[in-house]
C-alpha positions as CSV (number, residue, x, y, z in Angstrom):
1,X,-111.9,-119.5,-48.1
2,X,-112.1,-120.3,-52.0
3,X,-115.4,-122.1,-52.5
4,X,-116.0,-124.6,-55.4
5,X,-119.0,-126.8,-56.9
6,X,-118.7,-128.9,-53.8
7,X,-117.9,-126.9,-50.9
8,X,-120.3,-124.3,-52.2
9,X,-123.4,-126.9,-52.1
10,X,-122.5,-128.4,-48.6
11,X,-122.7,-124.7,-47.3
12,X,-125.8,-123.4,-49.3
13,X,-127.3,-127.0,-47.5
14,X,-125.7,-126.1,-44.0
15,X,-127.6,-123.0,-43.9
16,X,-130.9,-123.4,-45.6
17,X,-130.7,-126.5,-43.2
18,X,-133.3,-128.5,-44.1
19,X,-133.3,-131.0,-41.3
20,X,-133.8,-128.2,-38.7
21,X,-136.6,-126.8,-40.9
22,X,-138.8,-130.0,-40.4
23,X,-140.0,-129.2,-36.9
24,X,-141.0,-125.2,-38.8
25,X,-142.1,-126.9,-41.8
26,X,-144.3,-129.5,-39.8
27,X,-145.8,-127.1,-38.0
28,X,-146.5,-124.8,-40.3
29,X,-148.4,-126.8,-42.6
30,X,-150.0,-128.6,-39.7
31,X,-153.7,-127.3,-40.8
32,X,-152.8,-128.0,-44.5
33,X,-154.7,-131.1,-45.6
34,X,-152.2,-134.0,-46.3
35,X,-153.2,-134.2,-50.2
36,X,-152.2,-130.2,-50.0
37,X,-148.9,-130.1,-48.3
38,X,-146.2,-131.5,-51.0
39,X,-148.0,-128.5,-53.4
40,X,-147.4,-125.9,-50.6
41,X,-144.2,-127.6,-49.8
42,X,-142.8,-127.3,-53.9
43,X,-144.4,-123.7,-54.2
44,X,-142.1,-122.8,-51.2
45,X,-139.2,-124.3,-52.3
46,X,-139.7,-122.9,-55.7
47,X,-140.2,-119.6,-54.4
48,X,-137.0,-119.5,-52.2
49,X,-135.1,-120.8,-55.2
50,X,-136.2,-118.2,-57.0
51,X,-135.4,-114.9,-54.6
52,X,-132.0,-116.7,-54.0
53,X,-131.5,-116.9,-57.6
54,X,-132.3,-113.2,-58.0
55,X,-129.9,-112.2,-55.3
56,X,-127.2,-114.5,-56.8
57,X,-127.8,-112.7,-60.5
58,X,-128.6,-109.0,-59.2
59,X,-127.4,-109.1,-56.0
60,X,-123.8,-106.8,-57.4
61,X,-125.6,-104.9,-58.9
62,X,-128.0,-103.8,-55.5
63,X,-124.6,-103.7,-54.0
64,X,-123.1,-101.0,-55.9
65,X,-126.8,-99.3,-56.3
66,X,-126.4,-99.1,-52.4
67,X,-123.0,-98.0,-52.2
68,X,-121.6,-101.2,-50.3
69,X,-118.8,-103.4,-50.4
70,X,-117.8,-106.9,-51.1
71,X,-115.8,-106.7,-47.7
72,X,-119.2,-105.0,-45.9
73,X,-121.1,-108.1,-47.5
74,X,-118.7,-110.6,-46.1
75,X,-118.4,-108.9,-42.4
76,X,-122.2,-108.3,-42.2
77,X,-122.9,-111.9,-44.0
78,X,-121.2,-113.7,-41.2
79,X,-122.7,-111.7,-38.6
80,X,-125.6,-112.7,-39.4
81,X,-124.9,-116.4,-40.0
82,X,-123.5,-116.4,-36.7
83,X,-126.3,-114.6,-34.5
84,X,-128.4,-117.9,-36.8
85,X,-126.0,-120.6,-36.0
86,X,-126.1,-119.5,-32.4
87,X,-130.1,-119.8,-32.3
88,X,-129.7,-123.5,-33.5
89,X,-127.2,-124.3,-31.1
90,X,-129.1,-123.0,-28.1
91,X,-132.8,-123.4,-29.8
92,X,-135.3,-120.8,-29.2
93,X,-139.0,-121.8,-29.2
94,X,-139.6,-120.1,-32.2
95,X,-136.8,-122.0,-34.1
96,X,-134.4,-120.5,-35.5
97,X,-135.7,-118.0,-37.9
98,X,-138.5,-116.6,-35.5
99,X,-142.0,-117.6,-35.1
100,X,-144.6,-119.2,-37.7
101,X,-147.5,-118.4,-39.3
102,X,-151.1,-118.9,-38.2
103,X,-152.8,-119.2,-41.4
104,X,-154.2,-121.8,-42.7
105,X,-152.2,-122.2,-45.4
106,X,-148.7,-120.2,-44.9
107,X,-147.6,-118.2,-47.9
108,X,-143.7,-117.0,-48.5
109,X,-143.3,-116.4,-45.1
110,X,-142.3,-118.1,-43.0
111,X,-141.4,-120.9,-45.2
112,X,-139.7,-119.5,-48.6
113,X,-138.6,-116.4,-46.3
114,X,-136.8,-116.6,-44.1
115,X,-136.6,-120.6,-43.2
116,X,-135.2,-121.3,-46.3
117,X,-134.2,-117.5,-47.8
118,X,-132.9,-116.1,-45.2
119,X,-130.9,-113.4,-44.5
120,X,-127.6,-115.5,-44.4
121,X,-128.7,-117.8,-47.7
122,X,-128.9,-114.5,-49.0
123,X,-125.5,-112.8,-48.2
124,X,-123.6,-115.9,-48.7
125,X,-125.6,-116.5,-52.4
126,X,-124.4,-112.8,-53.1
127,X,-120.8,-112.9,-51.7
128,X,-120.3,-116.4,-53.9
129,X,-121.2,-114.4,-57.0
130,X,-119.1,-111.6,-56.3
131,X,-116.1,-113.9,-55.2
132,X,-116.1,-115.6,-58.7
133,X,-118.2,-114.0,-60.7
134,X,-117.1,-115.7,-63.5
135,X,-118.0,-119.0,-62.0
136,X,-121.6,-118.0,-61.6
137,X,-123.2,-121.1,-63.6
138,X,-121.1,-123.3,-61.0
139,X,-123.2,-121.1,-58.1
140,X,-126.3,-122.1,-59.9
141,X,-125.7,-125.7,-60.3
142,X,-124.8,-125.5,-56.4
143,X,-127.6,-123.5,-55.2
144,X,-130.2,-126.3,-57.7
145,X,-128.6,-128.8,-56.0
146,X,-129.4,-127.1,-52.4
147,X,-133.0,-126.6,-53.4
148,X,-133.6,-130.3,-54.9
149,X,-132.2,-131.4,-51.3
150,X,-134.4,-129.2,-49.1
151,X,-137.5,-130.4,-51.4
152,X,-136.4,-133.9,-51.1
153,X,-135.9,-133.8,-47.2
154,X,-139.0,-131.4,-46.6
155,X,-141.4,-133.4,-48.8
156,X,-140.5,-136.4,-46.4
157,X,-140.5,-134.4,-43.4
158,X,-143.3,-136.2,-41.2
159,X,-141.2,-139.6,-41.8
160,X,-138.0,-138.1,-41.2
161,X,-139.4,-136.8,-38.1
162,X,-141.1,-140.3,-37.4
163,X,-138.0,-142.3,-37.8
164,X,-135.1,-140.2,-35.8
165,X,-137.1,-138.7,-33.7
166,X,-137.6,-135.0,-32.4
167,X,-134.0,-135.2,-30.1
168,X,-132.2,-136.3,-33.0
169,X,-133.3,-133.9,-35.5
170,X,-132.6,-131.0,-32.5
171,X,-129.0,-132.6,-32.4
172,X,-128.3,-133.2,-36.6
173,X,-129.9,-129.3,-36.3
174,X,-127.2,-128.5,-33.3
175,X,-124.4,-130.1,-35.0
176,X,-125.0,-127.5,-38.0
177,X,-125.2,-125.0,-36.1
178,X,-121.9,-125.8,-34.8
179,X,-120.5,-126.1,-38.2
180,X,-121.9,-122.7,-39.3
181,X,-120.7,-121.1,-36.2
182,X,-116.7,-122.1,-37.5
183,X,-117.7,-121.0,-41.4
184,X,-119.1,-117.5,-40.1
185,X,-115.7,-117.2,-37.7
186,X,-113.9,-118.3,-40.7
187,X,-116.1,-115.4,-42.9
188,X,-115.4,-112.3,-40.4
189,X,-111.8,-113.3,-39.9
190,X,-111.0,-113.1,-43.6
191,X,-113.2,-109.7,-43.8
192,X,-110.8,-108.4,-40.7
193,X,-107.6,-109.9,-42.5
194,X,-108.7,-107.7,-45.7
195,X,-109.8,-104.9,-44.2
196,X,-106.4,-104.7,-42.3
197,X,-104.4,-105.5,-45.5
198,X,-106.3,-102.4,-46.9
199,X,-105.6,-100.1,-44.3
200,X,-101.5,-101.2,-44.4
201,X,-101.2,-100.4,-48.3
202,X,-103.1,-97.2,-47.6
203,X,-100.7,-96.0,-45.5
C-alpha cells in the first residue's frame, strides 16, 4: 500500500490510538493533581513525538547498522501491530500496551513508551521513511499532525470519558483495533508478495 499525507496521518492516529489511551492515560495520572496533569500530559506527548521523530530520521540508518531489511521491517512491523490490534479487540486488563505505573507521577513509561511510542508507531514511522524517503517532510507533517491529535484528545480525556462513556470508548478502541488488524494483514501480505517476487528473480 503507497501511503500519502492523508492516509499516513489516519494510520499514525489508528495506532497511537488515542481514544483507547484515555482509560491508561486516566489512570495513570490518577494521583497527579488536576493543576498537574495537562503538564505531565504535554511532556508525554512531547516526549513520544520526539523518539518517533528520531526513529523516523535515524531509524535507516539503525537498520543498516543492524544488518536488517526494509522487507524484515515490514514483516516484523505488522507482526507486531497485529499481536496490538488483537489486545484491543479482545482487551486485556492491563490495556493494550501492558500494565501502568505506580508512581506518583508516571515518567516516559508507560505513557510516552509504549502507549503512545510503541513498538508498532515505531516500525510503521521507520518503514514510512524508508518507503519514500524522499517524501520524509510529508512523514513529519503527518506524524505533527498525529501528535497535535493525541494531545488534543488526551488533554480532554476525563470529559471524553464523561460524555461517551467507558463502553463506548472500549468499542471506538475495538473498532480500531479492527481496522489495524486489516492494515497489519494488508502489511505481511505485501512483505510475503515481495519476498516471493525475490526468490522467483533469484532463481
Amino acid at each position: 500500500m503507497e501511503y500519502n499525507f492523508l492516509s499516513a496521518t489516519v494510520l499514525l492516529v489508528l495506532i497511537t490510538d488515542p481514544i483507547g489511551n484515555i482509560p491508561i492515560f486516566i489512570n495513570a495520572l490518577k494521583r497527579v493533581s488536576i493543576k498537574r496533569r495537562p503538564m505531565v500530559i504535554l511532556r508525554e506527548v512531547a516526549i513520544a513525538f520526539g523518539i518517533l521523530l528520531a526513529f523516523m530520521l535515524a531509524g535507516q540508518h539503525f537498520l543498516h547498522a543492524m544488518h536488517l531489511s526494509d522487507l524484515s521491517m515490514r514483516i516484523g512491523g505488522g507482526i507486531v501491530l497485529f499481536l496490538i490490534a488483537l489486545r484491543m479487540v479482545f482487551p486485556h486488563p492491563d490495556g493494550a500496551f501492558g500494565g501502568g505505573g505506580e508512581h506518583a507521577e508516571p515518567l516516559i513509561v508507560p505513557l510516552a513508551i509504549p502507549a503512545l511510542a510503541g513498538p508498532s508507531a515505531l516500525a510503521t514511522v521507520m518503514l514510512l521513511a524508508s518507503q519514500a524517503p524522499d517524501r520524509r517532510f510529508e512523514w513529519v507533517a503527518a506524524l505533527s499532525v498525529t501528535m497535535m491529535i493525541c494531545a488534543a484528545v488526551l488533554l480532554l480525556s476525563d470529559r471524553i470519558q464523561q460524555w461517551l462513556g467507558e463502553r463506548t470508548v472500549a468499542a471506538f478502541e475495538r473498532l480500531m483495533g479492527l481496522v489495524l488488524i486489516a492494515i497489519s494483514v494488508d502489511m505481511l501480505l505485501e512483505g510475503v508478495r515481495i519476498f516471493v517476487r525475490q526468490l522467483q528473480t533469484g532463481s
